[in-house]
N, C-alpha and C positions, 0 to 999 in steps of 0.2 A: 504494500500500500504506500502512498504518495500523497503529497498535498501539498496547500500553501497556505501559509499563513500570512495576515495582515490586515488592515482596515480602512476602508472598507473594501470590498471586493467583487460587489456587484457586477465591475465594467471587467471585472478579470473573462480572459479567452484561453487562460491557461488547464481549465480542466478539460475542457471540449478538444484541446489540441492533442492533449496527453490521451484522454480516453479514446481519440479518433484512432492514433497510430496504436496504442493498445489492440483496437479492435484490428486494425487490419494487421499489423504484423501476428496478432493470435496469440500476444505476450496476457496471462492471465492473472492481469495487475490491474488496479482503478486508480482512477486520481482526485481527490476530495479538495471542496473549498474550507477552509475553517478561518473563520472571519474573527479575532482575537482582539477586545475593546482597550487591552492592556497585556503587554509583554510581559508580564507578573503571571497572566493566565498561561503559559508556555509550557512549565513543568507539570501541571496539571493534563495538558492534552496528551504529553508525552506519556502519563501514566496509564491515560484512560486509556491508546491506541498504540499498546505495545508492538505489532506490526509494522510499524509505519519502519518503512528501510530509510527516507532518503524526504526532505520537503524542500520547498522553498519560500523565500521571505520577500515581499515586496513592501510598498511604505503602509506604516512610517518604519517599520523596525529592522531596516539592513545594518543598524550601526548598533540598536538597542540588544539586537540577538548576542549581540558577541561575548559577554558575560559570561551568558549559558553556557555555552560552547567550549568541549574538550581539548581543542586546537584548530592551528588558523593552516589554509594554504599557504605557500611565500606570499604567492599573489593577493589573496587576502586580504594581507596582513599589511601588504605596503601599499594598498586602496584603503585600507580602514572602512570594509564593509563589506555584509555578504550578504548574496541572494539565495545560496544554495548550499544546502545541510547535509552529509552522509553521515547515518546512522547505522552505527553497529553494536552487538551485543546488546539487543533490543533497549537499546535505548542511553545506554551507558557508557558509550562513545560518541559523540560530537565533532564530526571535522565539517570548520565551514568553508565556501568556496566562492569564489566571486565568475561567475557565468557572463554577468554583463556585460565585461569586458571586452571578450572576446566576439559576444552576441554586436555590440555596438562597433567594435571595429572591421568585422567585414563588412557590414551594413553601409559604413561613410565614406570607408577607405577608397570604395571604385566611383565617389563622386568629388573627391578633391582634388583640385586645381592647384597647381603651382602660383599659381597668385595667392592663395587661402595661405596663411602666414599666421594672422591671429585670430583667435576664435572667446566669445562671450560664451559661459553658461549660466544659465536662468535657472538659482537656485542650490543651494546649498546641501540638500541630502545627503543620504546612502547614494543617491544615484548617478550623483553630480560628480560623487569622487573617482566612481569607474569610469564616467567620461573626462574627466578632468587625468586620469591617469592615463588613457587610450592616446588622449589628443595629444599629450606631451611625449608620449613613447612616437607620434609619428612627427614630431619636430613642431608643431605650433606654439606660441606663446598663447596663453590660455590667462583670461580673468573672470572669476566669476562674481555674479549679480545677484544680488539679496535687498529683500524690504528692508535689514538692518543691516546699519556699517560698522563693519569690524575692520581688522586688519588682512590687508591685501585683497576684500572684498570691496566691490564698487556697490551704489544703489543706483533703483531704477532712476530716483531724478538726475544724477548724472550721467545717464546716457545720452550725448547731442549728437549732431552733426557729424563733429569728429571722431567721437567713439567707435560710430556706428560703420562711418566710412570706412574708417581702418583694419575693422576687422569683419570678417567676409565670412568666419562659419559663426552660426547663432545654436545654442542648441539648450531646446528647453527641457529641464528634467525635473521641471513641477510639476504636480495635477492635472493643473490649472486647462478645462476643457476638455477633460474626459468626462465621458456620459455619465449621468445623466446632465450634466452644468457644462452644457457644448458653445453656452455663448460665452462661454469664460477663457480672457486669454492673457498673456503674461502682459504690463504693461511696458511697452517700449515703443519708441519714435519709428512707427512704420514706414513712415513716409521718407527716412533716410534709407531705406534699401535700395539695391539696384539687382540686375540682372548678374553681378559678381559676385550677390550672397549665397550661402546655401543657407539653410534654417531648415533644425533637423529635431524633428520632435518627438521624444520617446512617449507619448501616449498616444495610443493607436486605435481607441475607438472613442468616436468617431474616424473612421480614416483617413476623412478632413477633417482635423479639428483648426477653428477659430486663427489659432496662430498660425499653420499653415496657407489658411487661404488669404490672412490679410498681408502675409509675406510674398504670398504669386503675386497679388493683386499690385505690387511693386516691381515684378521681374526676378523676384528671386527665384531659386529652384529650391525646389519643397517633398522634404518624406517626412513619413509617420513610423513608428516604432516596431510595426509587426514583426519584419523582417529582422529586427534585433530580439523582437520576443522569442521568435522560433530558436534564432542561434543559441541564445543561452540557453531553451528549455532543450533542443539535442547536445549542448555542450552537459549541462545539469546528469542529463541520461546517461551518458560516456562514463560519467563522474561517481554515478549512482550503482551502474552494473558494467564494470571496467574489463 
């Protein structure tokens, strides 16, 4: 048994993708949602569904899980977050793994340009560090963007002209505009893009979501997350039954 944890989980696509290849490959495994109000309730689930081989973590708790957890991957551990849990000795081993990584860098790799140099991400998460990790492993300077200012983080109100111009991949790894809240989109100065941006948004349903479209609507070029969903959850699977 498999699953995911996190809150909420409604817009999740990850059980349907895991039961689809279940069914067809004839593997005689399930994949459960368990939508968890607090990462306090974690050891409790683990008691209840001793079975459980392998899960994973989506927000808020990619950075919260690691406590629990009996050890880190390298990769992990030098992201400082994880999406994906192997379990062994029913329950009494804990190795976490970061999937997203590798899910996100196929995903953007075959759409950057040698012009893309610096790149913004929208948002501070678990998720922001596996893209924050990807980007730097393929040569970008990277800064990211939060409602509050800390150090080395920018806010949205200073995003201008300039900002906006100079760096050419945008990638949002908030929420913000996943269903059912589709008219929701990160705030930034749209209207400084051009046809040089990419803007790449890891929430993938809607397909368009919100900051996608108002980014075309500019010339940029625009993807959504699925295709990074899929790599991590067969990167997850690799990880789960090696």
């Amino acid at each position: 048994m498999f699953c995911l944890i996190g809150y909420p989980l409604h817009h999740s696509f990850s059980a349907k993708y895991f039961n689809d290849f279940f069914a067809r490959t004839e593997i005689p495994e399930y994949y459960e949602l368990f939508p968890i109000r607090d990462i306090d309730e974690f050891p409790l689930l683990l008691k209840k569904h001793r079975d459980l081989e392998g899960l994973n973590v989506t927000i808020p708790y990619k950075e919260k899980i690691i406590p629990f957890l009996t050890d880190l991957s390298e990769e992990a551990r030098e992201i400082g977050a994880v999406n994906t849990i192997r379990i062994l000795n029913r329950g009494k081993i804990l190795i976490g793994h970061n999937t997203d990584a590798i899910g996100f860098k196929n995903s953007i790799s075959p759409l950057l340009m040698p012009h893309m140099k610096k790149a913004l991400i929208l948002g501070t998460g678990g998720a922001s560090k596996a893209v924050d990790y990807v980007l730097k492993k393929l040569g970008l300077e990277v800064t990211k963007v939060s409602r509050r200012e800390s150090e080395g983080v920018m806010t949205y109100d200073q995003l201008d002209e300039d900002v906006i111009s100079s760096h050419h991949v945008i990638v949002n790894t908030t929420p913000l505009g996943t269903w059912p809240d589709i008219d929701k989109y990160p705030d930034i100065p749209y209207q400084f893009l051009s046809p040089l941006h990419l803007c790449f948004d890891l929430v993938y349903n809607p397909e368009t979501t919100s900051f996608m479209r108002k980014s075309a609507e500019h010339g940029a070029m625009v993807k959504n997350g699925l295709e990074m969903l899929h790599g991590q959850a067969d990167a997850a699977w690799r990880i789960w039954v090696p």
